[in-house]
Residue frames relative to the residue before (quaternion, step in Angstrom):
aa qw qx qy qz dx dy dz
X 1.0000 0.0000 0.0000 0.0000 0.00 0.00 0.00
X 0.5905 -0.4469 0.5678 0.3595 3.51 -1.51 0.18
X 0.3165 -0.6176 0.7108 0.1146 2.98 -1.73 0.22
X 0.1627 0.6522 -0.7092 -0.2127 3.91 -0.62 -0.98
X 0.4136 -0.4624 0.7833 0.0395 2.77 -1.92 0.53
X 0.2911 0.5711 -0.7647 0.0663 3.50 -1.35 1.19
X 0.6894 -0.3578 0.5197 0.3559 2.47 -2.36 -0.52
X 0.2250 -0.8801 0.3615 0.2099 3.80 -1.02 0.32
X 0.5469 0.4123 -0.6059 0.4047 2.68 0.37 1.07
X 0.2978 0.5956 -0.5385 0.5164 3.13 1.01 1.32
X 0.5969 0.5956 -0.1953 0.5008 3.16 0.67 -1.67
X 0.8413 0.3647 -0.2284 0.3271 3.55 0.44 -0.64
X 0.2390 0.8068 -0.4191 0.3410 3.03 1.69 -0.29
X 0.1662 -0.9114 0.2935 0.2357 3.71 -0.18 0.90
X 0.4281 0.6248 -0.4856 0.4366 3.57 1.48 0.24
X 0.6522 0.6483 -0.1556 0.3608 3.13 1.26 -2.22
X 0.5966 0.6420 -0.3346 0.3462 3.71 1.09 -1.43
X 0.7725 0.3934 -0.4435 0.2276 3.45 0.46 -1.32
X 0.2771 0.8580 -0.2751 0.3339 3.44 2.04 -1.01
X 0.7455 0.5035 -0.1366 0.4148 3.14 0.34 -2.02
X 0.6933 0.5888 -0.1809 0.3741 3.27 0.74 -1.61
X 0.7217 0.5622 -0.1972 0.3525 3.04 0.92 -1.69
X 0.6675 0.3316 -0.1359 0.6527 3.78 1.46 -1.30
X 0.6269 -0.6776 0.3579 0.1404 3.39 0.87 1.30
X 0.2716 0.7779 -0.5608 0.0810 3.84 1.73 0.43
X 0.3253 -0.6075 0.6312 0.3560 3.85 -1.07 -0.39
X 0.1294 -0.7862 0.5752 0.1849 3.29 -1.34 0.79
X 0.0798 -0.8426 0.5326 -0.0038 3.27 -1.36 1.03
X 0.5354 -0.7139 0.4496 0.0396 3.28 -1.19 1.56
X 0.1901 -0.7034 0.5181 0.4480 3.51 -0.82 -0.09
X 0.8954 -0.2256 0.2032 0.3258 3.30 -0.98 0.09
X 0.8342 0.4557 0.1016 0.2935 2.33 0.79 -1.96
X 0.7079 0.2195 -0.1544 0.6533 2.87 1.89 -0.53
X 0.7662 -0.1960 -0.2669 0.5508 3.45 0.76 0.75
X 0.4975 -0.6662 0.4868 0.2677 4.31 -0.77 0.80
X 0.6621 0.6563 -0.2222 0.2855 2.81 1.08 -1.80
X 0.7662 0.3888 -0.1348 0.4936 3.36 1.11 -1.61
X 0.4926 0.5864 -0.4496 0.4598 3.87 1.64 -0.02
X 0.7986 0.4678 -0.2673 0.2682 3.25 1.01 -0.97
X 0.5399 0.4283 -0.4209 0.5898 3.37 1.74 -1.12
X 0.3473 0.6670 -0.5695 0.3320 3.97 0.26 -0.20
X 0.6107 0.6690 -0.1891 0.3793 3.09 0.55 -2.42
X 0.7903 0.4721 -0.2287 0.3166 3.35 0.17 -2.13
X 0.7743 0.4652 -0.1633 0.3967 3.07 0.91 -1.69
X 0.4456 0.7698 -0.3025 0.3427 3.34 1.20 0.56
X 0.5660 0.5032 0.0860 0.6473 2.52 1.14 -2.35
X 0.7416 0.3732 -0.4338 0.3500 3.44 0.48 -0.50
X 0.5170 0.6657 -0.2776 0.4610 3.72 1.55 -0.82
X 0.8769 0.1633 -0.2280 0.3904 2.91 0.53 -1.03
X 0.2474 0.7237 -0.3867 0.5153 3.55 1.16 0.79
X 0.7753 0.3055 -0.0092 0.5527 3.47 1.02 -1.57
X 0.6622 -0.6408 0.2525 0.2953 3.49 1.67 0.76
X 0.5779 0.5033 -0.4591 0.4493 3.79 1.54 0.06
X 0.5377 -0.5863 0.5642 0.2208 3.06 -1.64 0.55
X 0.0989 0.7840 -0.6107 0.0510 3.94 -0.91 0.91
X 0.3658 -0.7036 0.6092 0.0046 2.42 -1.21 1.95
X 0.1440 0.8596 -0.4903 -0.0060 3.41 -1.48 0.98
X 0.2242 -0.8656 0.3220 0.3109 3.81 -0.16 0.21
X 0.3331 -0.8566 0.3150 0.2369 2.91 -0.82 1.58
X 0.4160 0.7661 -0.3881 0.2991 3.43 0.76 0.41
X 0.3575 -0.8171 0.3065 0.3325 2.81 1.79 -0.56
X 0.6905 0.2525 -0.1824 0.6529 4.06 1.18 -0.99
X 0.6702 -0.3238 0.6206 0.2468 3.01 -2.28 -0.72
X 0.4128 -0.7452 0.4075 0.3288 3.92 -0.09 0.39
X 0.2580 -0.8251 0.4450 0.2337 3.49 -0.64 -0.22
X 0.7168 0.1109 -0.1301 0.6760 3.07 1.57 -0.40
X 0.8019 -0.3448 0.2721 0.4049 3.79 0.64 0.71
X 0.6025 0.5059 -0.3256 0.5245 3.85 0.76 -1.29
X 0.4784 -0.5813 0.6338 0.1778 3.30 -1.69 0.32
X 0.3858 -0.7289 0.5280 0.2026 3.45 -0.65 1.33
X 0.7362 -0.4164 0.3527 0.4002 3.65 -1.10 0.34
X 0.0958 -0.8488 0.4868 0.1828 3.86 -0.59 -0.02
X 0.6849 -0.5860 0.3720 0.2216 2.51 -1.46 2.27
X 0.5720 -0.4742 0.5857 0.3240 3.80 -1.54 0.68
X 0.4841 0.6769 -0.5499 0.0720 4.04 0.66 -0.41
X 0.5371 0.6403 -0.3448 0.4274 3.40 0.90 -1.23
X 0.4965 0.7083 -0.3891 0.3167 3.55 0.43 -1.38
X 0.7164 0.5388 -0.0239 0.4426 2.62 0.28 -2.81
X 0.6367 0.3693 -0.3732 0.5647 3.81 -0.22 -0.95
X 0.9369 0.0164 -0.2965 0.1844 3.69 -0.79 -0.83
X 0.3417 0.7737 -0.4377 0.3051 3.07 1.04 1.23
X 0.4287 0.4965 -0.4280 0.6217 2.88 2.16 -0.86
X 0.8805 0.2314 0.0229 0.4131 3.27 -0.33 -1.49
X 0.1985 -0.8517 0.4671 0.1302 3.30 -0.24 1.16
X 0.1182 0.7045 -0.6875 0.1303 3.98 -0.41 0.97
X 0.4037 -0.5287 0.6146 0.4240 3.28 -1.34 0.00
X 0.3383 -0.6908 0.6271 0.1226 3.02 -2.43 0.28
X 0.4320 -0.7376 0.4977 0.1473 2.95 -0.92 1.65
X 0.0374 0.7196 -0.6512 -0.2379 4.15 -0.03 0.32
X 0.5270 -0.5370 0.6429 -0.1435 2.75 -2.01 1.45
X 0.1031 -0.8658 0.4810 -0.0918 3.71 -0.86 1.09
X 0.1150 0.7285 -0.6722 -0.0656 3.95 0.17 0.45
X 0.1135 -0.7023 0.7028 -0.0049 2.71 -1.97 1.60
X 0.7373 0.3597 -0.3369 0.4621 3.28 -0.56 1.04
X 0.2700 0.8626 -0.4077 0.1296 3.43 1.21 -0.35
X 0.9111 0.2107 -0.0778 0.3456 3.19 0.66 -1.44
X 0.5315 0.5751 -0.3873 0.4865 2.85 -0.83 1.30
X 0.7222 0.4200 -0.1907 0.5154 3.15 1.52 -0.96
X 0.7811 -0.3320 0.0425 0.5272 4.19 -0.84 0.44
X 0.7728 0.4519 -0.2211 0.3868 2.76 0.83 -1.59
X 0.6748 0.4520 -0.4631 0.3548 4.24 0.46 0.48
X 0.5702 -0.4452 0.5009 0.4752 3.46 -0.97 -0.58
X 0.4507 0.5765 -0.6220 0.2787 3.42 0.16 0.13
X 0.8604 -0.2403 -0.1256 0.4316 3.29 -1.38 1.78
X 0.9031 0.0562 -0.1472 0.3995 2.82 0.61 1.82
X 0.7048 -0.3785 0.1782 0.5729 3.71 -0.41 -0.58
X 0.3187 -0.7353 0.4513 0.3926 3.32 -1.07 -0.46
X 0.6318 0.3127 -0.3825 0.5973 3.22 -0.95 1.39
X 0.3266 0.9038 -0.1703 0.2180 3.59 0.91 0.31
X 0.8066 0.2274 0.1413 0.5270 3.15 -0.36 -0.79
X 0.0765 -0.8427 0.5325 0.0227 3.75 0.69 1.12
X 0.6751 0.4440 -0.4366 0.3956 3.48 0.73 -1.23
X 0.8671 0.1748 -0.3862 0.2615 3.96 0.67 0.25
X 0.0169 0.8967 -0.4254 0.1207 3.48 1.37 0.97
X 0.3858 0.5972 -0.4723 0.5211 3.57 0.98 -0.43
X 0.7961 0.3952 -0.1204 0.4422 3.16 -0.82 -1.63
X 0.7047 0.3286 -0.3100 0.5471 3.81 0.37 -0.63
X 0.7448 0.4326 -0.3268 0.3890 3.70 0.05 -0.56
X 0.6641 0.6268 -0.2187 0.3440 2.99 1.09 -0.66
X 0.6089 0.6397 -0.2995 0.3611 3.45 1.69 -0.90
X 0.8649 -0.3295 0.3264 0.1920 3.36 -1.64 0.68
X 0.4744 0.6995 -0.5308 0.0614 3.52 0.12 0.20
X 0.0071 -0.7495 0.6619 0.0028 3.68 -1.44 0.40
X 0.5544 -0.7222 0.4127 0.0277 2.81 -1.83 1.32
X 0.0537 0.9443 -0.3155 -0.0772 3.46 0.39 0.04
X 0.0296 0.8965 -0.4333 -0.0878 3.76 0.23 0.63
X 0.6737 -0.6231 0.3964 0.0269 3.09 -1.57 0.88
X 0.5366 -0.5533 0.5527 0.3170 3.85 -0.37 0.13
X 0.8000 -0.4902 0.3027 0.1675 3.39 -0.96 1.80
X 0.0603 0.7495 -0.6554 -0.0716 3.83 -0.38 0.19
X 0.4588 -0.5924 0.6084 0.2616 3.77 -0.91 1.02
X 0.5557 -0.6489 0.4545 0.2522 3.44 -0.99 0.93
X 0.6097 0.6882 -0.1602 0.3591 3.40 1.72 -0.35
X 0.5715 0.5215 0.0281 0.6329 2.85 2.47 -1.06
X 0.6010 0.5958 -0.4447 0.2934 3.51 1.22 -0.63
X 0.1709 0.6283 -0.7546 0.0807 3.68 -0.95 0.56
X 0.7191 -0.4501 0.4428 0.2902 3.00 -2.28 1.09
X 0.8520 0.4313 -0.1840 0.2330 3.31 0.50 -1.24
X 0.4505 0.6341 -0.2223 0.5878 3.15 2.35 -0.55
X 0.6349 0.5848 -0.2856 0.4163 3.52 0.96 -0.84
X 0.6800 0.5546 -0.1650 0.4502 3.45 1.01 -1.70
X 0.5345 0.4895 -0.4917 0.4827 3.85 1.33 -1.19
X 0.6164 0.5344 -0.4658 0.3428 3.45 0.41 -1.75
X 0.8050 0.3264 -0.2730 0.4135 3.52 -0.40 -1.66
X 0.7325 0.2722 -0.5206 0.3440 3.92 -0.29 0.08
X 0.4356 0.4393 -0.5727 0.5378 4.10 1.13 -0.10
X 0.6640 0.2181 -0.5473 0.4605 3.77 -0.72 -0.65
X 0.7648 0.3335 -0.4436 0.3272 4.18 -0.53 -0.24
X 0.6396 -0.5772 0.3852 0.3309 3.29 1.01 0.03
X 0.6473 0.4301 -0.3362 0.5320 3.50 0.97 -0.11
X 0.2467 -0.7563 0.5988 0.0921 3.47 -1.58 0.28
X 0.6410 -0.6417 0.2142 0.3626 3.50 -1.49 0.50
């Protein structure tokens, strides 16, 4: 099975929560605002993949605002260092623009045009293995914007 990684106070969202729970997402904190939940975060990671699921997460850490990929967070780094697996990078193409970004506005938004937004194009695209030995934030990001087509 998958895994996701979110943020939690997503996760907590209370319609959204039982969802989460149910497909077994992991929430994760920054540091800064809570350790406790970075670390059992941490555990329940290591503990998936240990137990053979796959967990999917973005390192960037947010939601874009204007389409560009934000820098990526050392988290990935951190995780398979505990637990060494390779990493599959992952690519959304088409993303923006459609419900689920911030384009003109929140995401998830703007019901009176959900048609048109739900409706839009999106594909996944994945990349060629990275040896857990090789993973870096910044090695990761080249991968993921060549598979989307875009560059630094």
């Amino acid at each position: 099975p998958v895994r996701f990684v979110m943020d939690h106070q997503i996760f907590r969202i209370p319609v959204l929560s039982f969802i989460f729970r149910t497909g077994r997402a992991i929430p994760i904190a920054p540091a800064r605002e809570d350790p406790d939940a970075l670390a059992r975060a941490h555990d329940q990671i290591a503990k998936a993949l240990e137990e053979g699921d796959l967990i999917c997460i973005f390192p960037e850490g947010k939601i874009t605002y204007d389409g560009q990929l934000s820098p990526f967070r050392p988290g990935v780094k951190r995780i398979v260092d505990r637990t060494p697996v390779p990493v599959v990078p992952l690519a959304l193409r088409g993303l923006w623009g459609s419900f689920f970004s911030r384009h003109e506005g929140p995401a998830m938004t703007k019901w009176s045009r959900i048609a048109k937004r739900i409706y839009s194009r999106i594909s996944l695209v994945a990349g060629p293995p990275v040896a857990a030995g090789e993973v870096t934030p910044e090695g990761l990001q080249t991968v993921v914007l060549e598979l989307r087509g875009d560059s630094l």
